[in-house]
PDB file of N, CA, C, O and CB in Angstrom:
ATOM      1  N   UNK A   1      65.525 105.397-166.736  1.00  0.00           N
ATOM      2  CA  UNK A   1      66.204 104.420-167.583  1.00  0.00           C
ATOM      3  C   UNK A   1      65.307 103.197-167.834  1.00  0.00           C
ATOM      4  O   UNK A   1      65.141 102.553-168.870  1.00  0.00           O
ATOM      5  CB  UNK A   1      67.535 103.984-166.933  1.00  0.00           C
ATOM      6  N   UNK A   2      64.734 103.040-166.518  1.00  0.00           N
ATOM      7  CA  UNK A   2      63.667 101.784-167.063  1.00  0.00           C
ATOM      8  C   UNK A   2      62.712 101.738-168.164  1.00  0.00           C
ATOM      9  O   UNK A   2      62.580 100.704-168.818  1.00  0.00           O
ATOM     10  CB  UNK A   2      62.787 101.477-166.108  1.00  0.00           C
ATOM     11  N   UNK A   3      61.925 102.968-168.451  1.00  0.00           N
ATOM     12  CA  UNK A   3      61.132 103.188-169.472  1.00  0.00           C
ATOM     13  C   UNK A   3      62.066 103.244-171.240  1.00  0.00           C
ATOM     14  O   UNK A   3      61.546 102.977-172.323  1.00  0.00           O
ATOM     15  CB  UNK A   3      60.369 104.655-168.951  1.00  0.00           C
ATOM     16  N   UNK A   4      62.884 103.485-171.099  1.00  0.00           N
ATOM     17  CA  UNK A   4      63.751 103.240-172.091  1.00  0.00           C
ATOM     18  C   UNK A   4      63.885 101.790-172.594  1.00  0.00           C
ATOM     19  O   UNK A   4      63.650 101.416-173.743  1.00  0.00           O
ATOM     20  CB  UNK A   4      64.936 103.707-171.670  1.00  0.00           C
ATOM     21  N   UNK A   5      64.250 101.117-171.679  1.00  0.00           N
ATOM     22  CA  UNK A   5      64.526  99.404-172.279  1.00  0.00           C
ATOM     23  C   UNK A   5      62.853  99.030-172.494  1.00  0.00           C
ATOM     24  O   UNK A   5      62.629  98.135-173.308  1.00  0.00           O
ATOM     25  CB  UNK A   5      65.503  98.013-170.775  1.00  0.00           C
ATOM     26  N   UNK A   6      61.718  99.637-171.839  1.00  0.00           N
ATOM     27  CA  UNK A   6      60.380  99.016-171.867  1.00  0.00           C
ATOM     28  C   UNK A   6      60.104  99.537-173.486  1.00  0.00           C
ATOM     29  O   UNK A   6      59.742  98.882-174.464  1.00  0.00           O
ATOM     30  CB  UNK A   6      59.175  99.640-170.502  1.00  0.00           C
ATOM     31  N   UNK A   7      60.416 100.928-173.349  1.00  0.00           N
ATOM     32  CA  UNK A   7      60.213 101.268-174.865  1.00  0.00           C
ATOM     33  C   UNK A   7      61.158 100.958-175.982  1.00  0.00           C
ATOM     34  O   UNK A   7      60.956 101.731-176.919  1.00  0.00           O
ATOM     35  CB  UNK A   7      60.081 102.595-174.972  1.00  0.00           C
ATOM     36  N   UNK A   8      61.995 100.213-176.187  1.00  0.00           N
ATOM     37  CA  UNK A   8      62.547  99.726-177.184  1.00  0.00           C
ATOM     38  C   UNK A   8      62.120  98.269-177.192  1.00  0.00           C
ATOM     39  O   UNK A   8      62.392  97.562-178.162  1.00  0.00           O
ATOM     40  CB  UNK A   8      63.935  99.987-177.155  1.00  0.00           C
ATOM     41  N   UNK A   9      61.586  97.888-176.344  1.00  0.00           N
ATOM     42  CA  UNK A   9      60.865  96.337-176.266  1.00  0.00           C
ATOM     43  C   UNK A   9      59.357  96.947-176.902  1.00  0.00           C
ATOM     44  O   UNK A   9      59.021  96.085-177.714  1.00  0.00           O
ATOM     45  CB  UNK A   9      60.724  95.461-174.258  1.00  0.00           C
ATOM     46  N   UNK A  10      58.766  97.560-176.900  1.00  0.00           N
ATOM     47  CA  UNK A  10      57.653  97.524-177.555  1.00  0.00           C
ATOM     48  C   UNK A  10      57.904  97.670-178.701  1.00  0.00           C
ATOM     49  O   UNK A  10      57.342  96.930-179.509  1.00  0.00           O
ATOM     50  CB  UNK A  10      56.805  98.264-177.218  1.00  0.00           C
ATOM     51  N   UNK A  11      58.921  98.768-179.203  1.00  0.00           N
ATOM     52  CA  UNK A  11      59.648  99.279-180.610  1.00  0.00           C
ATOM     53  C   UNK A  11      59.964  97.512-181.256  1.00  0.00           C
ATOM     54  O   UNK A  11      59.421  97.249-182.329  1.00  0.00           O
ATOM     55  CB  UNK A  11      61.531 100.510-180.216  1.00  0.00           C
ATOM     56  N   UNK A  12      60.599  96.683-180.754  1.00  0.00           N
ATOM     57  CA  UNK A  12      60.814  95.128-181.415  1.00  0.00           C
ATOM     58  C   UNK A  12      59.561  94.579-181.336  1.00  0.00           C
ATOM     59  O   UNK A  12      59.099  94.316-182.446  1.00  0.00           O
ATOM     60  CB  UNK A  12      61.896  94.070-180.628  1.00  0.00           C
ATOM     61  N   UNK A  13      58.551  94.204-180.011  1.00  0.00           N
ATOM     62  CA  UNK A  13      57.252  93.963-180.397  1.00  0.00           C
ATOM     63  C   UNK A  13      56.719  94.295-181.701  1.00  0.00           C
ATOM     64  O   UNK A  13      56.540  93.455-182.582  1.00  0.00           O
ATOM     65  CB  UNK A  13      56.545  94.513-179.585  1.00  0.00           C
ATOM     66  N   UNK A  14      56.396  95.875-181.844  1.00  0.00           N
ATOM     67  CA  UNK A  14      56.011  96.375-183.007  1.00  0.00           C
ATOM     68  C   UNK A  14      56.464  96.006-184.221  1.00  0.00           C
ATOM     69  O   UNK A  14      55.719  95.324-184.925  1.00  0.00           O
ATOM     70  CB  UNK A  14      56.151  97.438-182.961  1.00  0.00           C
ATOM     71  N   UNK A  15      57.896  96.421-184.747  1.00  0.00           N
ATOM     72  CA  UNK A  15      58.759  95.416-185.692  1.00  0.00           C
ATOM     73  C   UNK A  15      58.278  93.818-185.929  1.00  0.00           C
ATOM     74  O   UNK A  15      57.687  93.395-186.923  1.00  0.00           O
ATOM     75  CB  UNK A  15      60.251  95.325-185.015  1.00  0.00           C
ATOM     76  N   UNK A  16      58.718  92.997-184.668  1.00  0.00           N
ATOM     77  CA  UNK A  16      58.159  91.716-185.466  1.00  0.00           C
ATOM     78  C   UNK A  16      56.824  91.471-185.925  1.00  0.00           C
ATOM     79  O   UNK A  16      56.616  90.758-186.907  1.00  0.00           O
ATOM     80  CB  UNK A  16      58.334  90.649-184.753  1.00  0.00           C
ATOM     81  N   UNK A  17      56.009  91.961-185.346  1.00  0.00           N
ATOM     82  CA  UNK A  17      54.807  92.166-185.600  1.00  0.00           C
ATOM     83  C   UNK A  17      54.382  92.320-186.889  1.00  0.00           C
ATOM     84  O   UNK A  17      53.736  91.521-187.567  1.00  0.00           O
ATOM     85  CB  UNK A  17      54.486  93.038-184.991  1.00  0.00           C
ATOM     86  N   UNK A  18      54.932  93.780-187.281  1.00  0.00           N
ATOM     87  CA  UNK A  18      54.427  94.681-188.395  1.00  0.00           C
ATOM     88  C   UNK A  18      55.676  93.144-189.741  1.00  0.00           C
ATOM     89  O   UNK A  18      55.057  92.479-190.572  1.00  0.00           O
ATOM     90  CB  UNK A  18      55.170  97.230-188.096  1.00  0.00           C
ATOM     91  N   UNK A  19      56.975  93.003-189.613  1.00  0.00           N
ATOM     92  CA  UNK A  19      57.036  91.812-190.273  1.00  0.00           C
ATOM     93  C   UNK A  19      56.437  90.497-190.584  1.00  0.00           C
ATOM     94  O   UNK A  19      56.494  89.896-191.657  1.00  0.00           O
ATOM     95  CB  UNK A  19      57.684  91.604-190.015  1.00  0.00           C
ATOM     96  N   UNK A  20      55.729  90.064-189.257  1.00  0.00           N
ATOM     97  CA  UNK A  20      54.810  88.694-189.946  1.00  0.00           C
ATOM     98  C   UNK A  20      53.863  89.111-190.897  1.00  0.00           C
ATOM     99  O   UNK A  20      53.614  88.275-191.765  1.00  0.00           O
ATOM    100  CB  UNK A  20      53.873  87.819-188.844  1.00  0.00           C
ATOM    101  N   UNK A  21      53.239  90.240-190.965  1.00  0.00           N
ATOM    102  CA  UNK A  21      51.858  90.766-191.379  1.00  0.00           C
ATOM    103  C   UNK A  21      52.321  90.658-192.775  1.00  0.00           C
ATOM    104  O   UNK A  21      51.635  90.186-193.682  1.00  0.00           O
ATOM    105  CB  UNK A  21      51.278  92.356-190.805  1.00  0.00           C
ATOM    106  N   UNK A  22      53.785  91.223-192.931  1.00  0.00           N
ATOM    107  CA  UNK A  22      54.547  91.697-194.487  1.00  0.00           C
ATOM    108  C   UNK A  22      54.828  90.271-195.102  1.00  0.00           C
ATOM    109  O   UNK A  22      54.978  89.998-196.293  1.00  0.00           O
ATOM    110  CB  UNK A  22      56.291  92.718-194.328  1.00  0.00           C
ATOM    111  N   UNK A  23      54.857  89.597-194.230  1.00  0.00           N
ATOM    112  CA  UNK A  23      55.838  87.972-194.729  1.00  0.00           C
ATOM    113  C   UNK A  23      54.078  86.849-195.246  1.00  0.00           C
ATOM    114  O   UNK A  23      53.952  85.961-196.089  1.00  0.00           O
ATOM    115  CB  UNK A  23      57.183  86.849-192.425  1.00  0.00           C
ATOM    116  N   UNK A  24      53.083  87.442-194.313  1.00  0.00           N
ATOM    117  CA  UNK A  24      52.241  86.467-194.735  1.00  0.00           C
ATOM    118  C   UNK A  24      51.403  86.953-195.663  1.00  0.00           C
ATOM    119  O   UNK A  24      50.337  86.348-195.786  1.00  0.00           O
ATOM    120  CB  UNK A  24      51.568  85.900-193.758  1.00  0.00           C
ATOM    121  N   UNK A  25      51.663  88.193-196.579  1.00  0.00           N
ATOM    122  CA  UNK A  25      50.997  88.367-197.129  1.00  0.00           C
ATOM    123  C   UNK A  25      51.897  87.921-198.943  1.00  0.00           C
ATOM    124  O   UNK A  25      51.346  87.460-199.942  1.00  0.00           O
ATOM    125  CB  UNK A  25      50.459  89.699-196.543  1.00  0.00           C
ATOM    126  N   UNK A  26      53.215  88.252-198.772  1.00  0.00           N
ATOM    127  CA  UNK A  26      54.040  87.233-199.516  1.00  0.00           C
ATOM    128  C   UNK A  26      54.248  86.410-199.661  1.00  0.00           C
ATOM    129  O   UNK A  26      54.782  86.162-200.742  1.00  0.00           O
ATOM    130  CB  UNK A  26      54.666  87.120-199.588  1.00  0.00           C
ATOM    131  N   UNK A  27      54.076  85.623-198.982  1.00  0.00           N
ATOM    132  CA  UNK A  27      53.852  83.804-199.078  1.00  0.00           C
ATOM    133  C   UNK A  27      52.470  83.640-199.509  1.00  0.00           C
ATOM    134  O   UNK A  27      52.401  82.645-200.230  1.00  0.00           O
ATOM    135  CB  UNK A  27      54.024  82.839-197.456  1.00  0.00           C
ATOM    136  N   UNK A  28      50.930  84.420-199.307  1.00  0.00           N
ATOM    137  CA  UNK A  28      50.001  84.136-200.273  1.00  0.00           C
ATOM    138  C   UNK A  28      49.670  84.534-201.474  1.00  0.00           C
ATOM    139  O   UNK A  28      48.572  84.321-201.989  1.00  0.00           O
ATOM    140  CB  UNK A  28      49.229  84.225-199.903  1.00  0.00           C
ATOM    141  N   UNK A  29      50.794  85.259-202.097  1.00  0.00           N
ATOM    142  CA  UNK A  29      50.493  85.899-203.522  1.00  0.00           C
ATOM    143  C   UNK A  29      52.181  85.762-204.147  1.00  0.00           C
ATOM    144  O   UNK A  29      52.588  86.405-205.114  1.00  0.00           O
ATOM    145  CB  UNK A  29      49.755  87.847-203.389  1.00  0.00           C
ATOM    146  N   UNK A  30      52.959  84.842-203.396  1.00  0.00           N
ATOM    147  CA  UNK A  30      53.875  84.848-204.547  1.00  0.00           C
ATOM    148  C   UNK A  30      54.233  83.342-204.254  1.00  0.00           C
ATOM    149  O   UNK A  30      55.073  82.871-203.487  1.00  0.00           O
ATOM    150  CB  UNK A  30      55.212  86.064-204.554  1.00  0.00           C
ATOM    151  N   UNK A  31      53.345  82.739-205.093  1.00  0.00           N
ATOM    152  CA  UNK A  31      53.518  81.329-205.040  1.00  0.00           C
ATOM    153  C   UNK A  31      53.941  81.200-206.655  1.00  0.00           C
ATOM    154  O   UNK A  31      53.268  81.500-207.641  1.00  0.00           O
ATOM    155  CB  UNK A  31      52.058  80.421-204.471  1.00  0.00           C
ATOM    156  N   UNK A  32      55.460  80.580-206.567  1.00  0.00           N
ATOM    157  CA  UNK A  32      55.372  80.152-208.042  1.00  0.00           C
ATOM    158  C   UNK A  32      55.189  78.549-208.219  1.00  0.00           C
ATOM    159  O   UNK A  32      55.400  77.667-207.388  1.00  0.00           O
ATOM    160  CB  UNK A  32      56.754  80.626-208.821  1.00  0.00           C
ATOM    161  N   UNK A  33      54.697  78.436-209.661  1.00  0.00           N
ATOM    162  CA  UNK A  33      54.672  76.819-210.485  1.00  0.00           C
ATOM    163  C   UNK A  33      55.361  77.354-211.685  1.00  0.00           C
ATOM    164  O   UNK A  33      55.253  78.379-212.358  1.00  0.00           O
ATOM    165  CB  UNK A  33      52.898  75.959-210.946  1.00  0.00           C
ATOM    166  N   UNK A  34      56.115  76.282-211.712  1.00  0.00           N
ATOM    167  CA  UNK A  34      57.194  76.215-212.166  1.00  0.00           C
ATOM    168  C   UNK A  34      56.680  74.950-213.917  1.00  0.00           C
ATOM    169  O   UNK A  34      56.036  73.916-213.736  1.00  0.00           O
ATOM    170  CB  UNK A  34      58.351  75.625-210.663  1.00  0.00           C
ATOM    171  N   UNK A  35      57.027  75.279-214.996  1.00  0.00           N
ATOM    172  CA  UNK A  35      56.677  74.654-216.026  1.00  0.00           C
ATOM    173  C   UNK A  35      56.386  73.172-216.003  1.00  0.00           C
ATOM    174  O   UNK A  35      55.406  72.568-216.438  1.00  0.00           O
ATOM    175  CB  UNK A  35      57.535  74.920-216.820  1.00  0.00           C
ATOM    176  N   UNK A  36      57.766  72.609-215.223  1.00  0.00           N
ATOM    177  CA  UNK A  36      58.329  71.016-215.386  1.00  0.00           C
ATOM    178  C   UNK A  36      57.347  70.495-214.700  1.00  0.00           C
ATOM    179  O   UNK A  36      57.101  69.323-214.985  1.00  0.00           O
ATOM    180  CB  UNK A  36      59.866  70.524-214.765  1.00  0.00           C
ATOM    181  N   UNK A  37      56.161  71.391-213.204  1.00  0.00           N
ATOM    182  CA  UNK A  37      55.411  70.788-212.595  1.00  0.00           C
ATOM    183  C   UNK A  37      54.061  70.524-213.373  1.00  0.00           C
ATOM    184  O   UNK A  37      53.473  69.458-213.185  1.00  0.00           O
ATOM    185  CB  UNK A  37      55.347  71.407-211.469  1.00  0.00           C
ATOM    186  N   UNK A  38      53.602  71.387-214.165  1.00  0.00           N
ATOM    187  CA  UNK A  38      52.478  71.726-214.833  1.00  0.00           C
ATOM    188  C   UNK A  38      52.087  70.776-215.913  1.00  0.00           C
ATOM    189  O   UNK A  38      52.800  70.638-216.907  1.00  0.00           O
ATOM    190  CB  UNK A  38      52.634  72.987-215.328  1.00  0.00           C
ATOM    191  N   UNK A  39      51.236  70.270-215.785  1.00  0.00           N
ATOM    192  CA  UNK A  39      50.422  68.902-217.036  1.00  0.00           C
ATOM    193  C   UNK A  39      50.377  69.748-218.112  1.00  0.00           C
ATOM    194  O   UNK A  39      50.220  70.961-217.972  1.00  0.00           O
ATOM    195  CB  UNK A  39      48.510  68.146-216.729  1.00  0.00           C
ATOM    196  N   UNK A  40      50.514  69.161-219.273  1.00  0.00           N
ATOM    197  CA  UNK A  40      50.258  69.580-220.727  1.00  0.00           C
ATOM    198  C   UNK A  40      49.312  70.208-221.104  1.00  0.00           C
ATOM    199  O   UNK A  40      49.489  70.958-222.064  1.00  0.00           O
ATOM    200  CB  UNK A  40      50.185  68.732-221.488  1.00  0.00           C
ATOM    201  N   UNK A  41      47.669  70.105-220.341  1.00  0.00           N
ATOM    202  CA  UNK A  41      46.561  70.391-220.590  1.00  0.00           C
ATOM    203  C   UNK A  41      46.764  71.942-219.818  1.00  0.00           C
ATOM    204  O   UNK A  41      46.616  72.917-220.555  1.00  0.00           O
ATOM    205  CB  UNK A  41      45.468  69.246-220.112  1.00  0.00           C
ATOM    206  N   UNK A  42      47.037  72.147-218.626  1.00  0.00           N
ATOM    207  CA  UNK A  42      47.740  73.482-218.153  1.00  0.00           C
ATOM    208  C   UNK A  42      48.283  74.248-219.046  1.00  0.00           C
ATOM    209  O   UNK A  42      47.793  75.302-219.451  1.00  0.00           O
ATOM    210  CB  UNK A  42      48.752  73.311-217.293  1.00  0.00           C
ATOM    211  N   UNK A  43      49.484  73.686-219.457  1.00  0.00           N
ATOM    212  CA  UNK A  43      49.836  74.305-220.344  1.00  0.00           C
ATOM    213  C   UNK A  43      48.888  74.854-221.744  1.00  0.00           C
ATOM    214  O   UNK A  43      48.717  76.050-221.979  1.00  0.00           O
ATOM    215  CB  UNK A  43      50.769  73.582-220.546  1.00  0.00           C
ATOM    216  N   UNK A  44      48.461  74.008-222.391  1.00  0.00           N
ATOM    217  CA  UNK A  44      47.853  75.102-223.429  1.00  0.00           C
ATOM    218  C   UNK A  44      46.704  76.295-222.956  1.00  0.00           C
ATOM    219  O   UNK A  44      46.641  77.444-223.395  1.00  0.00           O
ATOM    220  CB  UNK A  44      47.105  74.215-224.584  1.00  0.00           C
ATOM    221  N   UNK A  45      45.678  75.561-221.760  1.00  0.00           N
ATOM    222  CA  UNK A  45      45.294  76.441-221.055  1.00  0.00           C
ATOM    223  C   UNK A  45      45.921  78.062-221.243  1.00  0.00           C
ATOM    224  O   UNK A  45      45.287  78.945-221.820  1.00  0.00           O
ATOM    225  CB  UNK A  45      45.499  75.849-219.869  1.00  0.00           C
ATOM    226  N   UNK A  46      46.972  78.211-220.779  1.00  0.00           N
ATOM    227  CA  UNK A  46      47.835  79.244-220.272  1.00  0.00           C
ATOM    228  C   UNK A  46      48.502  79.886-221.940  1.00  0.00           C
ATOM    229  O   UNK A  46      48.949  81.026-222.059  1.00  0.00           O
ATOM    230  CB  UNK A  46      49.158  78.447-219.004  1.00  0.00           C
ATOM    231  N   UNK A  47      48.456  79.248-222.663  1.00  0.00           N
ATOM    232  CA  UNK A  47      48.871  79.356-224.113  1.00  0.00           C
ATOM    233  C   UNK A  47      47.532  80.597-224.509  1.00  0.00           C
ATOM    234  O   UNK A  47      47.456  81.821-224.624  1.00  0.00           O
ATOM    235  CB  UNK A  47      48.807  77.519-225.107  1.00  0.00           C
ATOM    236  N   UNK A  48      46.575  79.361-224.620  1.00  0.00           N
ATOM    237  CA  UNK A  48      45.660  80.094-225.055  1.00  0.00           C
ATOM    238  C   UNK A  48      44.782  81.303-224.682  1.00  0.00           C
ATOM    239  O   UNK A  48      44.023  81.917-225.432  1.00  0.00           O
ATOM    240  CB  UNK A  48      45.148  79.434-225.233  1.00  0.00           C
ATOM    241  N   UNK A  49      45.124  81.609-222.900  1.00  0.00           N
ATOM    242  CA  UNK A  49      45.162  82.839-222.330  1.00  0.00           C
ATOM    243  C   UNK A  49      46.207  83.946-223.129  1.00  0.00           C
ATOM    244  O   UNK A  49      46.138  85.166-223.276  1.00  0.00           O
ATOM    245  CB  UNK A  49      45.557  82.575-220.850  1.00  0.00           C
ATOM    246  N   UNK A  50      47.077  83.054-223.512  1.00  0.00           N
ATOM    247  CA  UNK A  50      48.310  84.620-223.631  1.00  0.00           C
ATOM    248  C   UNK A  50      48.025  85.139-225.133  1.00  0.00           C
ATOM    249  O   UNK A  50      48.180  86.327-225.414  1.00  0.00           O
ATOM    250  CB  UNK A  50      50.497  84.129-223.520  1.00  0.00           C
ATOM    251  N   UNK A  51      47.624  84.237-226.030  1.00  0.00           N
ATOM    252  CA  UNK A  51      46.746  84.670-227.017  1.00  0.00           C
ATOM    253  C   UNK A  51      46.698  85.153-227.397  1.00  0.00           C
ATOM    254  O   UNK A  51      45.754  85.230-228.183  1.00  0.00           O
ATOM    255  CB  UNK A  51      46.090  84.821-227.138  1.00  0.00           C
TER     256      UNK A  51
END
């Protein structure tokens, strides 16, 4: 029985684990800016990309 609770504690180890890896890779590629923040000069920038 003991190896049971040891192995479902590694099974959550593993889990949170394998979640930070998932969470920090979403927080560096889904950053939004939002229009109202963005200077005017940005903006056409981004205009003239879509082009």
């Amino acid at each position: 029985m003991g190896y049971q609770i040891g192995l479902i504690l590694v099974i959550i180890v593993v889990a949170i684990l394998i979640s930070k890896k998932m969470s920090k890779k979403n927080d560096e590629t889904d950053q939004l800016i939002f229009e109202d923040e963005m200077s005017k000069d940005e903006l056409e920038d981004i205009d003239k990309e879509l082009d």
